[in-house]
Backbone bond lengths (Angstrom), bond angles and torsions (degrees), N, CA, C in turn:
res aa  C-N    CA-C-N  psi(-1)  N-CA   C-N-CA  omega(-1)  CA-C   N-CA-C  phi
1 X - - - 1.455 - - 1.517 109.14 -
2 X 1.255 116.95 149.32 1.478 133.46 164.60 1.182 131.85 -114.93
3 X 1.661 120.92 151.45 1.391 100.57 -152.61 2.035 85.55 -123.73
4 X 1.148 140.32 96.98 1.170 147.52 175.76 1.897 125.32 -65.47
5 X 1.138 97.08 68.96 1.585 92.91 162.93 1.502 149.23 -92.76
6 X 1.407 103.62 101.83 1.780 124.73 -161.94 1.470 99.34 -61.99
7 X 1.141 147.34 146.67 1.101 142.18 100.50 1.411 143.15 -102.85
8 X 1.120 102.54 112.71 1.609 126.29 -168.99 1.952 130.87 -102.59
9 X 1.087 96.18 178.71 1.325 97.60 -162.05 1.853 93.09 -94.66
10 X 1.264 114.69 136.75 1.521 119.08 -159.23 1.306 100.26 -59.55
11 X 1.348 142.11 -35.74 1.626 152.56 -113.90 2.027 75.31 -129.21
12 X 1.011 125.41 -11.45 1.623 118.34 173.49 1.162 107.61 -131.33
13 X 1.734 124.32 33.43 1.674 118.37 175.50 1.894 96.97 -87.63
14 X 1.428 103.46 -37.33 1.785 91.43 -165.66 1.343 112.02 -77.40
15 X 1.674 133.63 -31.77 1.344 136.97 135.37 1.526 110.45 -11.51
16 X 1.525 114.76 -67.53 1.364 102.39 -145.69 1.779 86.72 -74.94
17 X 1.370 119.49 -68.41 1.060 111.84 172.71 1.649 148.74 -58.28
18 X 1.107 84.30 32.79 1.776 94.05 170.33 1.703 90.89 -123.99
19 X 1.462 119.91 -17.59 1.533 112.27 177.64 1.128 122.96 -75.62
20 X 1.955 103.32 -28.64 1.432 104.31 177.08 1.565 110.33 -100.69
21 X 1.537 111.51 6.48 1.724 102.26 159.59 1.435 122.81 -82.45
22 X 1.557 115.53 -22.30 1.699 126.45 172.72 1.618 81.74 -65.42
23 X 0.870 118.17 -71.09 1.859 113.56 -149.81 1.953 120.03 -66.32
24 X 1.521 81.20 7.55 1.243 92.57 -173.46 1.768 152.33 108.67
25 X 1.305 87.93 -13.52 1.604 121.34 -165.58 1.838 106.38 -89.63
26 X 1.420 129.65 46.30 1.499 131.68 -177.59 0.779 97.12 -46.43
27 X 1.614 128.00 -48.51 1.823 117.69 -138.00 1.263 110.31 -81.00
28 X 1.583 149.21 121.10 0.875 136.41 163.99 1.461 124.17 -172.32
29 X 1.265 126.91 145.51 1.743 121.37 171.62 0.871 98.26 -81.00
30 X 1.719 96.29 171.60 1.601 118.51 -167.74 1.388 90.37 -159.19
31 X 1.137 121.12 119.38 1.700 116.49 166.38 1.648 105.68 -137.42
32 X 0.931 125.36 145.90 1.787 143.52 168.86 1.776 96.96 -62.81
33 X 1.202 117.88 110.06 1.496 126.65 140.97 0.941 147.96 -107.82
34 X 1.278 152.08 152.77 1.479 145.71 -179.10 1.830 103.23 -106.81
35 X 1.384 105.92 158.80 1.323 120.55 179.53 1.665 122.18 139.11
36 X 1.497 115.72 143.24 1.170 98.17 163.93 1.473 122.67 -123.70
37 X 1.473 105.33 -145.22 1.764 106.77 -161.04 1.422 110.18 -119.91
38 X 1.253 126.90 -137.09 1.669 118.99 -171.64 1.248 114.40 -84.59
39 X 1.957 110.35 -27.04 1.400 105.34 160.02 1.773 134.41 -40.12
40 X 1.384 99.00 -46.62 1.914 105.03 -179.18 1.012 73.24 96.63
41 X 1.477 161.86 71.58 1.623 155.42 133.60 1.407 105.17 91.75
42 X 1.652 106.54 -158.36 1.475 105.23 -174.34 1.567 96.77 -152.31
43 X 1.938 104.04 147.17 1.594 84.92 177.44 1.756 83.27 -128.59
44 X 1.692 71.86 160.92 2.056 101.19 -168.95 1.307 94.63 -124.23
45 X 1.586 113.40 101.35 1.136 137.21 153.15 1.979 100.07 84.55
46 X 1.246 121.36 -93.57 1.313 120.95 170.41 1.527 118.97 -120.46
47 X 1.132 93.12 17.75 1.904 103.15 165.49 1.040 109.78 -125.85
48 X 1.597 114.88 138.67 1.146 134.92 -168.53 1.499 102.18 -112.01
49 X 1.063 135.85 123.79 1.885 131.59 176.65 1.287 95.21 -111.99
50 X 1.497 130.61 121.25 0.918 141.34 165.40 1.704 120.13 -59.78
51 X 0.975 103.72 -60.67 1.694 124.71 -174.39 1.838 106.99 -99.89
52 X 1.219 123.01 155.57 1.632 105.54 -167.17 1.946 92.40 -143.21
53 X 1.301 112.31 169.96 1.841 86.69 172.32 1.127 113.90 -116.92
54 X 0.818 139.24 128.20 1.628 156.03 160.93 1.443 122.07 -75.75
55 X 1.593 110.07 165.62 1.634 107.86 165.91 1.116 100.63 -125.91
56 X 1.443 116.94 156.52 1.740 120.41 -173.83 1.427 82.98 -120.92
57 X 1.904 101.43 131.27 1.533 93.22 164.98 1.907 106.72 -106.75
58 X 1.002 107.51 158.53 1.687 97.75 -175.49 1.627 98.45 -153.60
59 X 1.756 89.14 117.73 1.749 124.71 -172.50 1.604 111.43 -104.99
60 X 0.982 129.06 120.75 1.393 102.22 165.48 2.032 91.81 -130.19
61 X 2.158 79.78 139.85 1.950 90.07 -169.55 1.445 88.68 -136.24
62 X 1.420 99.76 171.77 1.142 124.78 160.94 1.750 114.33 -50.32
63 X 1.208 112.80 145.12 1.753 120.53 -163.97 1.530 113.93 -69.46
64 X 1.544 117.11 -2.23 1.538 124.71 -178.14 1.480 112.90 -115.33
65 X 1.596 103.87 -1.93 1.806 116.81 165.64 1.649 108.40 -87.31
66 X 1.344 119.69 -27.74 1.134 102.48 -160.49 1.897 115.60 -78.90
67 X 1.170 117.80 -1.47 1.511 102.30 158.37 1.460 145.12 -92.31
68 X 1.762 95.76 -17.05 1.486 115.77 138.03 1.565 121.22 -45.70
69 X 1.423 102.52 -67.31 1.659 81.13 -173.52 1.785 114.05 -80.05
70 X 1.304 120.54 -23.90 1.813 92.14 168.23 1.750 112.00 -69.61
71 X 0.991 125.41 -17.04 1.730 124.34 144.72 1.372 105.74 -14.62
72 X 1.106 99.50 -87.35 1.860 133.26 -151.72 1.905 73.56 -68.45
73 X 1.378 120.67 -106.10 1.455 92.42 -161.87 1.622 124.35 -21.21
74 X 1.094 115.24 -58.53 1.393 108.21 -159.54 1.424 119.36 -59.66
75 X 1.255 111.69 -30.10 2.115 127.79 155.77 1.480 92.12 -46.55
76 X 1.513 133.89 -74.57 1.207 110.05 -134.02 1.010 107.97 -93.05
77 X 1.867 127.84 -22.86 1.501 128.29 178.55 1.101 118.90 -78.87
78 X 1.197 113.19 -0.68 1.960 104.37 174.41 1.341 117.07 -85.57
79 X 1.560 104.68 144.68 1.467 114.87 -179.62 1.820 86.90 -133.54
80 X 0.943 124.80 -25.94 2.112 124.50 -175.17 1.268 91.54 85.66
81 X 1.538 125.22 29.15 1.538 97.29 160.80 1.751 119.14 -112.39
82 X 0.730 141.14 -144.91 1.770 142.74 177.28 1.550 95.67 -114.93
83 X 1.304 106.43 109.92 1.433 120.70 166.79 1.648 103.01 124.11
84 X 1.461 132.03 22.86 1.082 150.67 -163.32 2.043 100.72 -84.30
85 X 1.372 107.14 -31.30 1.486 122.09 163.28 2.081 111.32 112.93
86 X 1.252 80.18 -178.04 1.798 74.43 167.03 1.170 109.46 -135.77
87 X 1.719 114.65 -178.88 1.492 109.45 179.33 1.591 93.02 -130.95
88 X 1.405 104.23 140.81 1.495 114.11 -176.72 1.571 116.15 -107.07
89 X 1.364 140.59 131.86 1.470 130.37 173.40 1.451 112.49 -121.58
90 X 0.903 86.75 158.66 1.861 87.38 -172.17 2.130 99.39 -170.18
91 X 1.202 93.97 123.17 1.612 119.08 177.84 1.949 102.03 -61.35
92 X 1.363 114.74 129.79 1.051 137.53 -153.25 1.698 104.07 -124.91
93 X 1.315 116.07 89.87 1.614 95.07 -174.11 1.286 116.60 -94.06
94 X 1.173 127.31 13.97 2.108 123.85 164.01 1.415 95.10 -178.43
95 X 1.413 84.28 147.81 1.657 107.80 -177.45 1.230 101.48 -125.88
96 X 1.846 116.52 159.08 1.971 98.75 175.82 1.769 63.17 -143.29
97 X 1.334 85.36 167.48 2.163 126.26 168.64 1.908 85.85 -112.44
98 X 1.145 90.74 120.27 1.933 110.68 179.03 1.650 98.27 -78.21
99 X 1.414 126.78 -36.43 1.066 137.77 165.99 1.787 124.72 -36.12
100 X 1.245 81.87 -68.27 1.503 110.47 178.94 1.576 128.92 -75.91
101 X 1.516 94.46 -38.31 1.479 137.42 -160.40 1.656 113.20 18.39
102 X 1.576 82.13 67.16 1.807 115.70 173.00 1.452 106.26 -107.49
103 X 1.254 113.18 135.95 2.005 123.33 170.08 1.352 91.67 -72.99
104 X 1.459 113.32 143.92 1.217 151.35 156.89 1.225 127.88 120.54
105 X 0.700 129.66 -161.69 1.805 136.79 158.43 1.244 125.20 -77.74
C-alpha cells in the first residue's frame, strides 16, 4: 500500500477531487494547510506573504493505483505557475477500519 500526499493550490482541490471521484478514488482526506516551497513565498507588488494556504489531499491505495492517481492530480493541479504544489509517497505497511477492526483497505 501507498500513502499519497497532494499538496495543492486550494482554488484546484474540488477539480482535482471530483477527477479522482469519476475515476474512482472517494476515499480520502482533505485538510487546509499553510506553508511554502523553495521560493520562501511570493510577493505581489509590495507585499510579500511568506506562508500561502494550501490543501493536502491524503489517499492511501493499493501499490498499482498510485500512478493513476498522481496522473489525475497532476492533470488537474496545474496552472505552470510556482506554487502549483507537490505530491508526496510514502509505503504504508497495515491499515485497520476501527469499525470493523479488519487489516486492509
Amino acid at each position: 500500500m501507498k500513502m499519497i500526499r497532494a499538496i495543492i493550490r486550494p482554488d484546484k482541490t474540488e477539480e482535482v477531487v471530483d477527477a479522482l471521484s469519476e475515476s474512482g478514488y472517494v476515499a480520502l482526506t482533505k485538510m487546509d494547510v499553510i506553508g511554502r516551497g523553495k521560493q520562501k513565498g511570493i510577493q505581489i507588488e509590495k507585499i510579500y506573504y511568506d506562508e500561502l494556504p494550501k490543501t493536502m489531499l491524503i489517499l492511501v491505495v493499493e501499490d498499482d493505483e498510485t500512478d493513476g492517481i498522481v496522473d489525475i492530480v497532476n492533470e488537474n493541479a496545474f496552472t505552470g505557475s510556482f506554487g502549483d504544489g507537490k505530491i508526496f509517497i510514502s509505503h504504508v505497511d497495515e491499515a485497520y477500519t476501527v469499525r470493523t477492526r479488519t487489516k486492509g483497505l
